[in-house]
N, C-alpha and C positions, 0 to 999 in steps of 0.2 A: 446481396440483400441480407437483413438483420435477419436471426431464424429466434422463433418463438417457445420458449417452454412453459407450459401452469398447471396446476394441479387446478382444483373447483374455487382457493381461494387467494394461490398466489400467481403471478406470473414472473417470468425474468426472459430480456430481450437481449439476445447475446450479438456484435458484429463481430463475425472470426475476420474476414478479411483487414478489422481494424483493430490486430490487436486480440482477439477475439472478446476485445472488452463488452462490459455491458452496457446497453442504453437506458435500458429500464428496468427494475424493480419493483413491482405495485402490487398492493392488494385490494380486493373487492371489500368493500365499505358499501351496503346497501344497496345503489344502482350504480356505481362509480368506482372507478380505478383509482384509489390513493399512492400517489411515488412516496418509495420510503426511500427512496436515494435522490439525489440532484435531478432534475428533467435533464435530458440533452437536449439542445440544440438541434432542430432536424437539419439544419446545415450540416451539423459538426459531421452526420452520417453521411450524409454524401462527399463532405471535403475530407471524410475519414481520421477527424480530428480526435487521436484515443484522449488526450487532455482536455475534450469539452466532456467526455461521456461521465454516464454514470457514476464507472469504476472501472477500473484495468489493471492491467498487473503488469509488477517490476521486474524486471528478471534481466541478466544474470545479478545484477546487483541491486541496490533500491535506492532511492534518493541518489545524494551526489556525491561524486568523488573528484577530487580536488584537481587543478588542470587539466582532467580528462590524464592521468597519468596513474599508474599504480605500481607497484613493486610484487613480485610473488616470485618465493624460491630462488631472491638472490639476483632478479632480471628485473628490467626495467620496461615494463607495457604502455602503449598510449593507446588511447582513445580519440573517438572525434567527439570533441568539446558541441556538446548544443543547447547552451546558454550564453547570453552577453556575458558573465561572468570566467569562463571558460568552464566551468563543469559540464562533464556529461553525468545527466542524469534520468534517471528510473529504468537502465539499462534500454535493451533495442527491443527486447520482445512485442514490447505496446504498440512498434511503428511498422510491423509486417503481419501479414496476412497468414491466417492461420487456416490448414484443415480439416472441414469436421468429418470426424474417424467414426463416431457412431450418434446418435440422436433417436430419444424415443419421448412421448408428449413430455416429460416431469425429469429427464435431463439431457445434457447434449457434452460431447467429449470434443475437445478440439486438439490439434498438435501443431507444433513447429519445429523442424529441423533446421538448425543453422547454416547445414553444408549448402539449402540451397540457397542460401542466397550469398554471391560472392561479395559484398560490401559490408555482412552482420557486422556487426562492432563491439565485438568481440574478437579477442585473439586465442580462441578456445571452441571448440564447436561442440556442440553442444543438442539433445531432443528432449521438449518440452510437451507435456501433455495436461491438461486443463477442462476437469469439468467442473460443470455446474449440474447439479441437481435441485429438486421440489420436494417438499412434503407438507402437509396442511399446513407447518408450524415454520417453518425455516426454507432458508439457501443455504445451500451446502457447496463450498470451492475446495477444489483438491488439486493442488498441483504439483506436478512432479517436474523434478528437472534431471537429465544423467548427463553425464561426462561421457560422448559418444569417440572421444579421440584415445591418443596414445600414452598421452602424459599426463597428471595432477593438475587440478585447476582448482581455482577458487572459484566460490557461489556462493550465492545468496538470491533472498527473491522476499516479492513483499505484494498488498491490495493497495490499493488506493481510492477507496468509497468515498464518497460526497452524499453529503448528510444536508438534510433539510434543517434552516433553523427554527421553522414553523410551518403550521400549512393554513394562515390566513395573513390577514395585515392586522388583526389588534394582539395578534401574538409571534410573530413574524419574529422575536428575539425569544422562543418560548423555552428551545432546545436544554436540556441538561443532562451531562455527562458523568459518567461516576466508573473510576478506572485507579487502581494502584498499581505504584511505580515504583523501584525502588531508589531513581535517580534521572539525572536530568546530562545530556550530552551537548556542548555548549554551540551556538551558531559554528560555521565555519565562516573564514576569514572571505568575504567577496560578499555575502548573505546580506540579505538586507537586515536594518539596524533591529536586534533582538535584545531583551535586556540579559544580564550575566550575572552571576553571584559572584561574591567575591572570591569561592573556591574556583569556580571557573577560571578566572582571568588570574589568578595566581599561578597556574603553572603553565611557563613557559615553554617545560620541555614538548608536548603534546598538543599544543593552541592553537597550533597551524593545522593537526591537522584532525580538528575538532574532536579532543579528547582532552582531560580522561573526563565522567562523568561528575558531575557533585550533585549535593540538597537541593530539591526542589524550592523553585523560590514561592513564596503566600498564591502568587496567580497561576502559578502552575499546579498547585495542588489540588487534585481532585479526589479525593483519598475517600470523601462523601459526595454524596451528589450534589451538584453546581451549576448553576446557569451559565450556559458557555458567554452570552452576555458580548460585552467589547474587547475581552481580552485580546490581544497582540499576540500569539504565540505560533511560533517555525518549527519544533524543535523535537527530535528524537530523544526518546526516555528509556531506558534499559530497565531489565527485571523487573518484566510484565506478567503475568501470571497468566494473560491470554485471556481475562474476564476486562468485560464492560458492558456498560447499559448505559446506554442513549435513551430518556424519558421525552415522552410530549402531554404534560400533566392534563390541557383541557380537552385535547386530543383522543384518551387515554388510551396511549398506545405506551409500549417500550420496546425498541431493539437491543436485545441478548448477545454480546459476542462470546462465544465457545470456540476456542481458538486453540490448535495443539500446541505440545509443550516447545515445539521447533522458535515459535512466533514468541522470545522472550524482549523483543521489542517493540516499540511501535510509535509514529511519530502523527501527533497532536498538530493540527494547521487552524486555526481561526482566524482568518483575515476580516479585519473592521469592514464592515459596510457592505459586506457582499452574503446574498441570502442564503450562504452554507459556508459548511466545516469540513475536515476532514478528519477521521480516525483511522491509521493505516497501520495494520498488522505487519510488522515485516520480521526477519529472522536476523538481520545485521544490522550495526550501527551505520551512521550514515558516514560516507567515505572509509566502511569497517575496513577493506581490504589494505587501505594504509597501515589504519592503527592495528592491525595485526601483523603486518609486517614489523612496525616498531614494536609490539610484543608488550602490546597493552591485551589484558585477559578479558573473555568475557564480551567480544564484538561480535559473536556469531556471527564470524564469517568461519564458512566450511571447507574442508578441501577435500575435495572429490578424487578416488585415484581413476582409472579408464576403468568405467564400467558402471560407477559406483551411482547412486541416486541422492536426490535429495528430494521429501515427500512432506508436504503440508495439509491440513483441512482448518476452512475459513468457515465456521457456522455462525450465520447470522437467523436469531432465535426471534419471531415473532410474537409479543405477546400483547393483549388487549385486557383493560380494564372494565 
């Protein structure tokens, strides 16, 4: 069952067994619970669907990597591919059942150890620790991941929030985003059709496997605040500074991200026609563990030796007008 955390004006609805993602995010607005994230599906909680919830997290990697195959140190790793495209993607953490290690009303800790489960998909084992906290003002997500084995492993880890793009119908496209970037990393080859600059599609050497970064193109630029509006956009952006704001002008609310310096990435989702977005904090490019193996700089992927951590905080800052 979902376990509950709030302070007097926010709440946050965590499923560990799914993921330990969240279902719900809301704040008290008068006599009423406002979501500041996507609603889930009460389906999605009982079919334990981490991809309808709120928000969940990526772990060991985020987004996709290319036939479910990776290179590290010289060897060659497969994964199980779970997309028609064959990528595996947002790592395995979101699709098992988590822990919770400690819990008091305004936060809750959860854990995952990879040893137990003999199928993880991963070739690296690995302990993950995960909370969420309350304060009048904010959610606060920290999670940590260590290298529980014998040998170096690569990591990476990422959120993945669903955003409301309104919360009536005469403003139902109200959303605007305001985020710099200092570049754009181009679809990978399977992905559905994304537009490309010409720096993009110029280099061969790196195209497959969605590298290296170029200029952001006029619609991806959000450099000022922008109506997320009908843009098309799939696509992981490097050298983030870990700042954004999500406004809802008649609303007058704003979501604050305060993001540590780990999160110098983060991938932008606006798909046409459907009543949310995504803004996703992550620490590595998408398919980085490739492009670090080809020895592209700058993918934040990490390598962990045995013992060693990797440690993030996701603040998401409430503010009202």
């Amino acid at each position: 069952m979902p376990n509950t955390i709030h302070t007097g004006r926010l709440s946050a609805t965590i499923a560990p067994e799914t993921g330990a993602s969240l279902v719900a995010f809301e704040m008290l607005r008068g006599d009423r619970w406002l979501p500041l994230m996507r609603p889930t599906p009460p389906d999605a909680v009982t079919r334990r669907e981490s991809g309808q919830m709120a928000s969940f997290v990526m772990l060991p990697w985020s987004n996709r990597i290319t036939n479910a195959r990776f290179m590290f140190e010289g060897r060659d790793y497969s994964l199980r591919a779970n997309t028609p495209q064959g990528f595996a993607i947002h790592g395995d953490g979101r699709q098992r059942p988590w822990r919770v290690i400690a819990q008091r009303d305004d936060a809750i800790t959860c854990a995952l150890d990879s040893r137990d489960f003999p199928d993880y998909n991963f070739p690296f084992p690995l302990l993950a620790e995960l909370q969420y906290s309350l304060s009048d003002a904010a959610l606060n997500t920290t999670l940590t991941l260590t290298n529980v084995g014998d040998c170096a492993m690569p990591a990476g880890f990422g959120f993945h929030p669903y955003f409301n793009r309104g919360f009536g119908a005469s403003d139902a496209d109200e959303a605007q985003l305001q985020i710099k970037v200092g570049g754009v990393y181009p679809p990978l080859p399977g992905m559905a059709s994304q537009p490309v600059s010409a720096a993009e599609a110029s280099d061969d050497r790196l195209a497959a496997l969605g590298g290296p970064m170029a200029p952001l193109l006029p619609e991806q630029d959000f450099s000022a605040l922008q109506t997320v509006g009908a843009r098309d956009i799939d696509h992981c952006f490097g050298g983030w500074d870990g700042r954004a704001i999500i406004a809802y002008p008649s609303a007058g609310l704003r979501l604050r991200f305060e993001c540590d310096p780990i999160f110098g990435h983060v991938v932008i989702y606006t798909p046409p026609g459907k009543p949310f977005f995504a803004v996703e904090p992550v620490t590595i490019a998408n398919n980085g563990f490739n492009l670090y193996a080809a020895g592209l700089p700058g993918t934040g992927a990490q390598v962990l030796p045995p013992g060693a951590a990797l440690r993030g905080r996701f603040c998401l800052r409430v503010e009202q007008s």
